[in-house]
C-alpha positions as CSV (number, residue, x, y, z in Angstrom):
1,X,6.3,-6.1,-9.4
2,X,3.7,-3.3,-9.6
3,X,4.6,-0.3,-10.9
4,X,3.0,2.7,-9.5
5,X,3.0,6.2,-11.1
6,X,2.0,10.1,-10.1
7,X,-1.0,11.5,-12.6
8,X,1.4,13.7,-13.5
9,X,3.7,11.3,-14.7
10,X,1.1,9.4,-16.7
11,X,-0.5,12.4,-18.1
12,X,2.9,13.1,-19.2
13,X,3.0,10.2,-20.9
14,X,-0.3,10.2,-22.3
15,X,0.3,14.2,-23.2
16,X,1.6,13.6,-26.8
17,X,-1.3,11.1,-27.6
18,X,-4.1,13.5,-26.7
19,X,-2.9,16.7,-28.3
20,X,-1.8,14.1,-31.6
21,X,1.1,15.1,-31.6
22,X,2.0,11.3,-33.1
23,X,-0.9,11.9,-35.4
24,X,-3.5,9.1,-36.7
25,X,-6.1,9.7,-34.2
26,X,-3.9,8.8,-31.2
27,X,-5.9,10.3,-28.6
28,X,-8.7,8.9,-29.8
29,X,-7.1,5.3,-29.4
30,X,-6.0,5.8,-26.5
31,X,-9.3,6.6,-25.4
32,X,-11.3,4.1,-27.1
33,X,-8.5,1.1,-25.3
34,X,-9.5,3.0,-21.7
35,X,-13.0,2.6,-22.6
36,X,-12.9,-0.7,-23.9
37,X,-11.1,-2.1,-20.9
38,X,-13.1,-0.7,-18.5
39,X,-16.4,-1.7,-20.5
40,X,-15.2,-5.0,-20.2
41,X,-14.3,-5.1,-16.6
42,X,-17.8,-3.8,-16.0
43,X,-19.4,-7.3,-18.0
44,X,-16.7,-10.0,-16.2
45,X,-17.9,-8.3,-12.2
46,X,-21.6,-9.0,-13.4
47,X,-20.8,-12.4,-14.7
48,X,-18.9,-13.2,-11.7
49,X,-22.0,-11.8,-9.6
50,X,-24.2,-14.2,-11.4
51,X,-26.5,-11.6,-13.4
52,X,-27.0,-11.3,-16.5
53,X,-25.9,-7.9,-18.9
54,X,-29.0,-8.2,-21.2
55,X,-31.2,-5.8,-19.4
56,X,-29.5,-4.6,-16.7
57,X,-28.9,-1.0,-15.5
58,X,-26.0,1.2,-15.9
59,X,-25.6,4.7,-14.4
60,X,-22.8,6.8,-15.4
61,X,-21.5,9.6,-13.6
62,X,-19.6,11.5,-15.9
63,X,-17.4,14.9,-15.3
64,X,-16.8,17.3,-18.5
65,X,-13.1,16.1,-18.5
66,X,-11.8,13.3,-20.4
67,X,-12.8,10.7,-17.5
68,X,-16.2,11.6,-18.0
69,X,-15.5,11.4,-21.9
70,X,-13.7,7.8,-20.9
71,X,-17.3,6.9,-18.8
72,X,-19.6,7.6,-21.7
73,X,-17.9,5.8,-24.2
74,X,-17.8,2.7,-21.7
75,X,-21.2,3.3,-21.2
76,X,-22.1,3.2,-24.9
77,X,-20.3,-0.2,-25.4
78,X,-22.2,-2.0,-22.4
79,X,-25.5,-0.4,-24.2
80,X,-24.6,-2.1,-27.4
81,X,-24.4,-5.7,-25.4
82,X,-28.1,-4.5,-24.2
83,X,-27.8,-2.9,-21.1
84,X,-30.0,0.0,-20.0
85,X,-27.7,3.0,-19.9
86,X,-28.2,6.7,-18.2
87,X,-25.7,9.4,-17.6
88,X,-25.7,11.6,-15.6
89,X,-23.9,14.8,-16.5
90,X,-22.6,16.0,-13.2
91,X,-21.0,19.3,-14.6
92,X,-24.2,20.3,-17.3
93,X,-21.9,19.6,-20.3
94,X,-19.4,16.9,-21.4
95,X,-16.8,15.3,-23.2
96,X,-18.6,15.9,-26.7
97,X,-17.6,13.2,-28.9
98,X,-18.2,10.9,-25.7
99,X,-21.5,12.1,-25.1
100,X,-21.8,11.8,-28.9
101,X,-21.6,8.2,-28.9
102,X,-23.3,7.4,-25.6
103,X,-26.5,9.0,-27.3
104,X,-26.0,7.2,-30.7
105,X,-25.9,3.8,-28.5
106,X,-29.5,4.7,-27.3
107,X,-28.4,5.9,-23.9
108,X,-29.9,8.4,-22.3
109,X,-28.4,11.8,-20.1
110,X,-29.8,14.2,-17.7
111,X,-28.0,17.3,-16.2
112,X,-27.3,16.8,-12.5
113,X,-28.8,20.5,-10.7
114,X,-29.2,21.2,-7.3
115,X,-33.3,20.9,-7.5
116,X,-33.0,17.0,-8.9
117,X,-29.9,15.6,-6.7
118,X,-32.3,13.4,-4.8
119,X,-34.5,12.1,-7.8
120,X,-30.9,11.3,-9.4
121,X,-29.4,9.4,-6.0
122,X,-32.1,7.0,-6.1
123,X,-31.8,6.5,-10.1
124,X,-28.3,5.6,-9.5
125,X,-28.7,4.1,-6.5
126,X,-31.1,1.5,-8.0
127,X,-28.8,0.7,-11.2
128,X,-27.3,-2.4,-11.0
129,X,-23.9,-0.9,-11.9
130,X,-22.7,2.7,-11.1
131,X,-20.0,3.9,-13.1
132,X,-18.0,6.8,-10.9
133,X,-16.4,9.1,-13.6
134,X,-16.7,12.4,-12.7
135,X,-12.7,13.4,-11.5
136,X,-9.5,12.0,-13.1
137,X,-6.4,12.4,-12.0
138,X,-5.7,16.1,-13.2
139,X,-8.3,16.9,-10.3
140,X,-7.6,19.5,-7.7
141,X,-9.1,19.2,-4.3
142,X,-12.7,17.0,-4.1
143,X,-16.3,17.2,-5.3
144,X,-18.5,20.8,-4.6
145,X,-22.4,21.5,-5.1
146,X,-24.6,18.8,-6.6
147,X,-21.9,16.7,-7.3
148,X,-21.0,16.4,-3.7
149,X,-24.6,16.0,-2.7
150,X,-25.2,13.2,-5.2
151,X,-21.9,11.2,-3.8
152,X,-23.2,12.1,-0.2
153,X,-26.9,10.2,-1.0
154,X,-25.3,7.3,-2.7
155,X,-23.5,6.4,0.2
156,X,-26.0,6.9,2.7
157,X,-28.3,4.6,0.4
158,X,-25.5,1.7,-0.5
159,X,-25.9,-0.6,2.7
160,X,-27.0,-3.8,2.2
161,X,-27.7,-6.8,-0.5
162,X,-29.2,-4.6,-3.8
163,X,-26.2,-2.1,-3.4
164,X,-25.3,-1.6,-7.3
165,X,-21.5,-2.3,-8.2
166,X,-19.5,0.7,-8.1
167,X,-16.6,1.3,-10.5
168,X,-14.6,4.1,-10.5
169,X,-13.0,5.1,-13.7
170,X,-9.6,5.1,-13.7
171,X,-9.8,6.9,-9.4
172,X,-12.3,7.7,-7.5
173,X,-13.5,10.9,-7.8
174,X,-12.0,13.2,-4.8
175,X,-8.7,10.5,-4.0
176,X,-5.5,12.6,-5.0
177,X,-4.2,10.3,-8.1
178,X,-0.3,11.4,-6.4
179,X,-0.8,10.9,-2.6
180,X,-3.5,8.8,-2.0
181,X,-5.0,11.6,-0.3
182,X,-8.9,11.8,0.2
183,X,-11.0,14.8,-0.4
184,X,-14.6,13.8,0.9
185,X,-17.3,13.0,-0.1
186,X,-15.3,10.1,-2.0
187,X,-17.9,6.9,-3.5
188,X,-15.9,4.2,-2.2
189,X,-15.8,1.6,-4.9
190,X,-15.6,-2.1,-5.3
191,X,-13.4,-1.9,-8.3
192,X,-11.3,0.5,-9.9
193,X,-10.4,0.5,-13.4
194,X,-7.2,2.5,-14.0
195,X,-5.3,2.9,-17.3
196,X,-2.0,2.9,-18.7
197,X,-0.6,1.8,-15.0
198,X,-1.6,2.3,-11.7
199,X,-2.0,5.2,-9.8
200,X,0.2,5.8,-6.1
201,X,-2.9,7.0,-4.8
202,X,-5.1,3.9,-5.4
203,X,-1.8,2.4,-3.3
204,X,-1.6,4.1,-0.5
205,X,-4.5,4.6,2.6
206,X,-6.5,6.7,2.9
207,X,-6.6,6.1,-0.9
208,X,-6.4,2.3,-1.1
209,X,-9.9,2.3,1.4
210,X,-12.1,3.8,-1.8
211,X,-10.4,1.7,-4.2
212,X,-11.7,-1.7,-3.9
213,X,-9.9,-4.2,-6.0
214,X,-7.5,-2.1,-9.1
215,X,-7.1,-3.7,-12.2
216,X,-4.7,-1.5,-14.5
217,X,-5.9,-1.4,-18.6
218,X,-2.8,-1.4,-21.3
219,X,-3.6,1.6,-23.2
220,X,-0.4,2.3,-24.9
221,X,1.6,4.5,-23.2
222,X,3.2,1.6,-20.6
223,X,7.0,2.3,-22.9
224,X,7.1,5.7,-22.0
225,X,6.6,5.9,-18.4
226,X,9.3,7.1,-16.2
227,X,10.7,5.5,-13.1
228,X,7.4,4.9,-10.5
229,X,6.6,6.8,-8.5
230,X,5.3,3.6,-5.8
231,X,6.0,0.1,-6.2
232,X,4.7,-3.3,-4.9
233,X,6.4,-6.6,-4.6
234,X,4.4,-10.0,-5.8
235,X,5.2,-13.3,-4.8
236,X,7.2,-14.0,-7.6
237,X,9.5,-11.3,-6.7
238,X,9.4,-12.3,-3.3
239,X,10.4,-15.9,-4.9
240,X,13.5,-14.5,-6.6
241,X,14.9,-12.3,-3.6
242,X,14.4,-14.3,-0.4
243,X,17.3,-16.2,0.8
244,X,18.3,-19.8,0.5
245,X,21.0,-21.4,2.2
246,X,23.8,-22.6,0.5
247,X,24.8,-26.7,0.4
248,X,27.7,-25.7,2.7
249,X,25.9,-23.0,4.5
250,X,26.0,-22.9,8.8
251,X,25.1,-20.8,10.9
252,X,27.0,-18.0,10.9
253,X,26.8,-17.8,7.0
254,X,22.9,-17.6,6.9
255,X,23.5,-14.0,9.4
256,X,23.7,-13.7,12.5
257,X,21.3,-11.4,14.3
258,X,21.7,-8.8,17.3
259,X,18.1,-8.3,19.6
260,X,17.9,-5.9,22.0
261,X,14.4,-5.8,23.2
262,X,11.8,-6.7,26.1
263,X,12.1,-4.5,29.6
264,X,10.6,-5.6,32.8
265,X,7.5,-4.0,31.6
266,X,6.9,-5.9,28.2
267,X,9.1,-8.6,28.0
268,X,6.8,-10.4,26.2
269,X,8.3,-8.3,22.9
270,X,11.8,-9.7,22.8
271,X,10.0,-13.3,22.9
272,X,7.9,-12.2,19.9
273,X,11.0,-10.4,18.2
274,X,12.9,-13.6,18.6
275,X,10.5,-15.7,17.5
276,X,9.3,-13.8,13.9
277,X,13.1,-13.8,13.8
278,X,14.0,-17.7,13.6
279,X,11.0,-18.1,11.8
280,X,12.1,-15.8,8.9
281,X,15.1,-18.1,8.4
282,X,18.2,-16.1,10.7
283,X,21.0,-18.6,11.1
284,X,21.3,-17.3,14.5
285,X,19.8,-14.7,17.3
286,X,21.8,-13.2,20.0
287,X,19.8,-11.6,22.5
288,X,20.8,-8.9,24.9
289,X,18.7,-7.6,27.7
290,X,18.0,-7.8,31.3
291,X,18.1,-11.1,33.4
292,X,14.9,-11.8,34.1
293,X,13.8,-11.5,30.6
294,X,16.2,-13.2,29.0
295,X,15.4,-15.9,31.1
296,X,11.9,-15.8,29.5
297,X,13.6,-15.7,25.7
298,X,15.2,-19.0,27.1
299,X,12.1,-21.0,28.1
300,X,10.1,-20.0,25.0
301,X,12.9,-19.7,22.2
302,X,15.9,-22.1,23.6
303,X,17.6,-21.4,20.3
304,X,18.6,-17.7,21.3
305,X,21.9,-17.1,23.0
306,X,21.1,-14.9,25.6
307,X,23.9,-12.2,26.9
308,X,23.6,-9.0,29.2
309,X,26.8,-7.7,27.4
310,X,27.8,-4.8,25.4
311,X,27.2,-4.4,22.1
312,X,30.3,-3.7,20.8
313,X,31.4,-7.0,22.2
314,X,28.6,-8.9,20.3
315,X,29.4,-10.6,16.4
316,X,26.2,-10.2,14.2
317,X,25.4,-8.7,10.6
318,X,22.6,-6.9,11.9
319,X,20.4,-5.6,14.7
320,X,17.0,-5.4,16.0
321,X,16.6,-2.9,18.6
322,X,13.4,-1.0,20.4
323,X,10.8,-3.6,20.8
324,X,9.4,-3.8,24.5
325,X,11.6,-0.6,25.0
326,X,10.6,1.9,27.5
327,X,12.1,5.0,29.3
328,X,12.5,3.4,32.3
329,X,15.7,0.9,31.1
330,X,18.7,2.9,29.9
331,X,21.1,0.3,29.7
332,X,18.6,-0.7,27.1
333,X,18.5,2.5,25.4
334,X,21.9,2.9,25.4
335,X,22.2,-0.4,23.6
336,X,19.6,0.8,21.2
337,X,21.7,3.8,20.3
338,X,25.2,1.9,20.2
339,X,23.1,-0.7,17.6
340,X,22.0,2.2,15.4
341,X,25.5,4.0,15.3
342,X,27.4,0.8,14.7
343,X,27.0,1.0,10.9
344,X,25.1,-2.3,10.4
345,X,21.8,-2.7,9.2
346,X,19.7,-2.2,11.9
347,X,16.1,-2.1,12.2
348,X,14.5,0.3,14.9
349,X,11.1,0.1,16.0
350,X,8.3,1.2,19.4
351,X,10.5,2.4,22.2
352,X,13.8,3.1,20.2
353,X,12.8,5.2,18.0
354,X,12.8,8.3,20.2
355,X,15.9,7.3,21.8
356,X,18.3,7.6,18.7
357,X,19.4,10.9,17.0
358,X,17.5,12.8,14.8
359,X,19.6,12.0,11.7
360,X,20.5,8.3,10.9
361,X,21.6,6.4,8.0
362,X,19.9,4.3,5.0
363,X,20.7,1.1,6.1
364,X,18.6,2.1,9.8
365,X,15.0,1.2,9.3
366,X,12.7,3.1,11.3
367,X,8.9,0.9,11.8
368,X,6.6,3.4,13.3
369,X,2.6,2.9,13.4
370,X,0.8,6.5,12.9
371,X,0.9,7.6,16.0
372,X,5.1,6.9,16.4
373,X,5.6,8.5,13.1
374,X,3.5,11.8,13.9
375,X,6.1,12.0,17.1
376,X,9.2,11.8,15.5
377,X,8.0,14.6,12.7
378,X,6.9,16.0,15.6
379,X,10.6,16.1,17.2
380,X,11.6,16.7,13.8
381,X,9.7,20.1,13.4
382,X,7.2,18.9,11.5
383,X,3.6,19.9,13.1
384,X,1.6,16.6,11.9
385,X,-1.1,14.9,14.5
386,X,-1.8,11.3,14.4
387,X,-5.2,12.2,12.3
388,X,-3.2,13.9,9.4
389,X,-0.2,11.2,9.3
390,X,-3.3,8.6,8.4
391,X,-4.6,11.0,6.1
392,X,-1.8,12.0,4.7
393,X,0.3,8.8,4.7
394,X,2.1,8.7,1.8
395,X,3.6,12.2,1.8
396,X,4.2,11.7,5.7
397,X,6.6,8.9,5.5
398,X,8.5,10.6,2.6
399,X,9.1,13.8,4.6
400,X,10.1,11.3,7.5
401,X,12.6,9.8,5.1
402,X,14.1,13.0,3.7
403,X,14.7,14.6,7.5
404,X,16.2,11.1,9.1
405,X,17.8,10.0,6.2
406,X,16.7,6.6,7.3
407,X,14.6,4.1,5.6
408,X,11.0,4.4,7.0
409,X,8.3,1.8,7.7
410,X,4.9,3.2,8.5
411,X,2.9,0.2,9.7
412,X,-0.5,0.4,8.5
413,X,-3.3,-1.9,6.9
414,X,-1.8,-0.4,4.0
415,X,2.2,-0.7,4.8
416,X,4.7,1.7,3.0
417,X,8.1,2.1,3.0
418,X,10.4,5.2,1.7
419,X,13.7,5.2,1.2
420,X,15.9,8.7,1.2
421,X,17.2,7.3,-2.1
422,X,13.5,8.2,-3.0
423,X,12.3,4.4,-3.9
424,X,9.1,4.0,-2.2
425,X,6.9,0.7,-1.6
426,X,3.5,-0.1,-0.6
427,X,2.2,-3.6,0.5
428,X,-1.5,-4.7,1.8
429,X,-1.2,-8.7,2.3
430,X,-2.5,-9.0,5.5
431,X,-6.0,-8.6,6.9
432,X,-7.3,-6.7,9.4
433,X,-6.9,-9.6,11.9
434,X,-3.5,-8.9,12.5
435,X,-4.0,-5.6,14.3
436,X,-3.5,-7.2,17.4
437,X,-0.9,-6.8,20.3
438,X,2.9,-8.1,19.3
439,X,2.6,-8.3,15.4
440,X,4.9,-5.4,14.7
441,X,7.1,-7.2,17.2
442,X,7.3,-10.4,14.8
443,X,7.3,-7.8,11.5
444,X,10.8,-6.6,13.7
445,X,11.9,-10.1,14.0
446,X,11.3,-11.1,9.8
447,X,12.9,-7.8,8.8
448,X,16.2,-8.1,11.1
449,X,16.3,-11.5,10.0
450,X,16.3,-10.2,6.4
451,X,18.7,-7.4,7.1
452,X,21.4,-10.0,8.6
453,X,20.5,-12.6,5.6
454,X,20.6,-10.4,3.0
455,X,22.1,-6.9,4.0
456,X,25.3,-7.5,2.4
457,X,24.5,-9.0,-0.9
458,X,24.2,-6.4,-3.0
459,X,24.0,-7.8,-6.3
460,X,20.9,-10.1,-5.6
461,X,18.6,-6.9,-5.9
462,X,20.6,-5.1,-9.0
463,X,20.0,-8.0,-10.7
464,X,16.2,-7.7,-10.1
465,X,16.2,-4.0,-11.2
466,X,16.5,-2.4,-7.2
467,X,19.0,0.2,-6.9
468,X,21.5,-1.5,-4.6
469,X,22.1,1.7,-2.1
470,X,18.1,1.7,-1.6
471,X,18.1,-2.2,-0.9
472,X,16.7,-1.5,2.7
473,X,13.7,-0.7,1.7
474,X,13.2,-3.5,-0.8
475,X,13.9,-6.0,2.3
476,X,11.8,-4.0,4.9
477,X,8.7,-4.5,1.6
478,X,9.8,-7.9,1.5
479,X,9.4,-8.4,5.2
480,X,6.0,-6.5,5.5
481,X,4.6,-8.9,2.4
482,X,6.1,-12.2,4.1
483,X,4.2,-10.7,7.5
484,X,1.1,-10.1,5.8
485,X,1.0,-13.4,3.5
486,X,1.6,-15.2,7.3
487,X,-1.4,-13.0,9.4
488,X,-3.7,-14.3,6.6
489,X,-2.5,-17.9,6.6
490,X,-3.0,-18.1,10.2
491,X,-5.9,-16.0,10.6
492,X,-7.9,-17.8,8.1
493,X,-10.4,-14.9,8.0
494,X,-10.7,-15.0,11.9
495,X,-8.6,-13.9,15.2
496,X,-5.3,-14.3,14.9
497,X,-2.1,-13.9,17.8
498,X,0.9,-12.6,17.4
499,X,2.4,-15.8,17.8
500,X,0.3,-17.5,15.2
501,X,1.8,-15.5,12.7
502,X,5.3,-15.6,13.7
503,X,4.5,-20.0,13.0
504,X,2.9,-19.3,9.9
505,X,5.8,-17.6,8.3
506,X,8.0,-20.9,7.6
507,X,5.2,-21.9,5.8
508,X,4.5,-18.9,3.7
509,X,8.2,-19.1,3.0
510,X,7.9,-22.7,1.8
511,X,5.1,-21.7,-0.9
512,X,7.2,-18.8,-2.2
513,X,10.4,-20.8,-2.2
């Protein structure tokens, strides 16, 4: 599992290092392990490009802070393995004993000013490595002046095959190291090289779009980190939590699950639901809803018991409600709302959620896309368009969480999930093929198969360090990781349909099983 942290909480951590508090030149370690790492990261993307270090051009942007100080001492290490190394001093001055050593290693620095921004861009944009370490994660707000400018003209010159590798030292400079939150102009990079542990930022959009791949440096400090701030399940902890049936199991013991989905209009979503929800593994789906479309739910899923009954008089462990929903069924609604009050789990998603009451329950998960979400704050009294929501997603979903009281899933190319018990995920398996119509209906189906699976067995996720009472959000992570790991199988870097995925999910199961 990754382990995601605010910049306050790791320069809280790092705090007695720096001032040497510990004594021994602790700062200075920890310093020289960032630069090391991210010195070396710098070498293995050139070898893995094919070209070779002897020779080849580095251009570092480096701040005054300790990120620029963390830059230049990089940059002096790839100049001892022969590399042709400049800095670029984007606030006149700079970390001293940094700049200090980047000098010693023959490298040479110019002061960025407002007369030489252009001459600079093009230096840096002809380097075959651009090292971005001008903000860290103390930063407030986004890049001003020159700096700005200089950002501004890289990007307009990066298109195409000479682009230099950009590596962002430790963030990107102008991404908020808490939220994920982007202050433009940001360099988007290919990789980012963070120390001590990740950064929620880097894992959350619009963050995660400027981040390219992140690869997290040990620098010391990983003991004394508090509980993260943003976490991120990995197939092996998919491996150890998803269910498997007992020798004696049957039917009824692998869950049972409640679907009320699919109107006239769209009943093309309760066949979706029901099908991402056999796929996931359900022992059983009952399905409520009109005639005519559970006729269809017949034809294409014959495993479904189809009902127009009540909810009260249905058996299951957990529901799926909203998919295919509109205004114009009430009976359907009114399901929808029964589901959602009944105490089980229940997962709410499309035309539900403005149906049920403004407060809810943890064990209710709510999957809005960007749009859906900015609604229900909007109900809420929370004044966020779709536009902010997406660039503000991290700290949108937590406000959702704390006013519903119900576990959130904002659907996204980044997905993230928040719990009111205040245990947040954030998973990015799939690929951009799966933006297509009915994939949120099969994520509804995988994660109300997981809630009737696994809702009641509590001490599966203690034992895997989950707080127990925030367990719905580790299963709605575990369903948007299984979804994810499925689009890409059956995308295969190319279109994909909704029911493509929902068949590629036994599969994906299989290889984590």
């Amino acid at each position: 599992m990754i382990s995601a942290y605010t910049g306050t909480q790791v320069r809280d951590a790092e705090k007695p290092f720096l001032d040497d508090t510990l004594g021994s030149g602790a700062g200075a370690v920890l310093m020289q392990r960032a630069a090391y790492g991210l010195a070396n990261a710098v070498i293995n993307s050139l070898r893995g490009r094919g070209q070779r270090l002897y020779g080849s051009s580095v251009a570092v942007l480096a701040g005054k802070g300790n990120n620029g100080g963390d830059g230049l001492f990089a940059a002096a290490l790839l100049a001892g393995r022969g590399m042709r190394t400049t800095a670029v001093l984007t606030a006149g001055s700079a970390h001293d004993a940094g700049l200090a050593a980047f000098r010693k290693a023959g490298g040479h620095a110019v002061a960025l000013a407002a007369d030489n921004v252009t001459e600079l861009a093009a230096l840096a944009g002809g380097a075959d490595v651009v090292i971005d370490a001008i903000l860290g994660t103390g930063a407030q707000g986004g890049l001003r002046g020159p700096s700005a400018e200089l950002i501004n003209a890289l990007e307009r010159s990066r298109p195409g095959s000479s682009s230099p590798l950009v590596v962002a030292c430790d963030i990107p400079s102008g991404v908020d190291a808490d939220t994920g939150e982007a202050n433009a102009p940001v360099l988007a990079a290919d990789m980012t090289v963070t120390f001590g542990a990740a950064k929620a930022g880097l894992l959350a959009d619009p963050g995660a779009d400027f981040a390219g791949r992140v690869q997290v440096i040990p620098i010391g400090i990983e003991g004394v980190l508090p509980w993260p701030a943003l976490r991120r399940l990995e197939a092996a902890d998919l491996s150890a939590l998803l269910p498997r049936p007992a020798r004696r199991a049957h039917k009824y013991t692998r869950g049972v699950l409640g679907v009320v989905a699919g109107t006239g209009a769209y009943p093309g979503a309760a066949v979706l639901a029901c099908r991402g929800a056999l796929a996931a593994g359900v022992g059983m789906v009952r399905y409520l809803g009109p005639p005519d479309v559970a006729d269809l739910v017949r034809q294409a899923c014959p495993e479904v018991v189809c009902s127009t009954g009540t909810v009260a008089d249905t058996h299951v462990q957990a529901w799926l409600v909203g998919s295919g929903l509109d205004d114009s069924d009430e009976q359907q609604l009114q399901r929808a709302r029964d589901a959602a009050d009944s105490g089980l789990p229940t997962i709410a998603d499309a035309g539900a959620l403005p149906a049920l009451p403004e407060v809810l329950a943890p064990q209710v998960i709510l999957t809005p896309h960007a749009g859906e979400l900015s609604a229900l704050l909007q109900r809420l009294g929370v004044a966020l368009d779709r536009s902010a929501v997406e660039a503000s997603t991290l700290s949108a979903v937590r406000q959702a969480a704390g006013l519903t009281e119900a576990t959130v899933l904002l659907k996204g190319a980044t997905t993230l999930v928040a719990s009111p018990y205040q245990d947040f995920y954030s998973q990015a398996e799939g690929t951009p093929w799966i933006a297509t119509a009915g994939s949120g209906d099969v994520l509804a189906g995988i994660i109300g198969a997981l809630l009737a699976q696994l809702g009641a067995d509590v001490g599966r996720f203690g034992d895997h360090g989950i707080d127990p009472d925030a367990r719905w959000a580790a299963i709605a992570a575990m369903a948007a990781s299984l979804h994810g790991h499925a689009g890409a199988l059956a995308s295969r870097g190319g279109p994909v349909t909704a029911t493509a995925i929902a068949r590629a999910v036994p599969e994906v199961m299989r290889e984590l099983s």
